[in-house]
N, C-alpha and C positions, 0 to 999 in steps of 0.2 A: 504494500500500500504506500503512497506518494505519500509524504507530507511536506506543507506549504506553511509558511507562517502570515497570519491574515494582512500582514503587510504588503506582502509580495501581491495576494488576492486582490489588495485593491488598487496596487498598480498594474498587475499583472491579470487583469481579469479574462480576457479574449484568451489569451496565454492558456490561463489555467483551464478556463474550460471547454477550449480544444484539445489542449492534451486528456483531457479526460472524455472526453469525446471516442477522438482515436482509442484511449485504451478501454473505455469502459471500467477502469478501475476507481474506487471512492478515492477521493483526499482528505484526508485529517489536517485539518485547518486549526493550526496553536497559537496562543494569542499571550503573550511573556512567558514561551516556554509548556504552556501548558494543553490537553489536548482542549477544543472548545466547539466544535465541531464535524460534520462530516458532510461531503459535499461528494453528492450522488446524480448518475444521470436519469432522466424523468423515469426511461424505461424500467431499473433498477428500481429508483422508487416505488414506484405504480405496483410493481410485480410483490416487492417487498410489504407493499399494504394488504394487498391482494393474500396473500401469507398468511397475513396476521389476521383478518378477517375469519380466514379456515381453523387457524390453530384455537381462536375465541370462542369457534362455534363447537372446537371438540370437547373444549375445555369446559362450556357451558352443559352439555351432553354427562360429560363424566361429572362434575358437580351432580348433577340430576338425578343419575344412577347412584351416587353414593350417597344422597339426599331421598332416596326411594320415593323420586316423583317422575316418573315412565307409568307408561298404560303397556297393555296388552295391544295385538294387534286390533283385538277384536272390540277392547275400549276405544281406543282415537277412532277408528271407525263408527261407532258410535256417537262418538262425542262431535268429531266433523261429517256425520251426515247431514246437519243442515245445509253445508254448503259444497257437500260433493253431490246432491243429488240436482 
């Protein structure tokens, strides 16, 4: 992974994010040394939320299960025939 210190980012902005462009990889952008950032391209982004989305719905799933609030099949079917029929 690149790292840039936010100074260079804001001289160097076109700079930075063509080169990150071309490699597709994040920058860690430090600001006195320190990490303070991370500077990602949209696609990465996008995919990365996308991610997160799935892993919150497994994660809301297995809560559920261990919270013994699931139906049967033959409950939720029940329970949503108003609006599957």
């Amino acid at each position: 992974m690149k790292t840039e210190l936010v100074t260079t980012l804001k001289r160097q902005a076109t700079r930075v994010l063509s080169d990150l462009h071309d490699s597709g990889e994040p920058v860690l952008i430090t600001e006195h040394g320190k990490p303070s950032a991370y500077l990602v391209d949209v696609d990465s982004y996008e995919f990365m939320q996308s991610r997160m989305q799935i892993l919150e719905g497994i994660s809301r799933g297995e809560r559920a299960i261990l919270e013994n609030r699931t139906f049967s099949q033959a409950e939720a079917k029940r329970k949503m025939k108003k609006w599957l029929d």
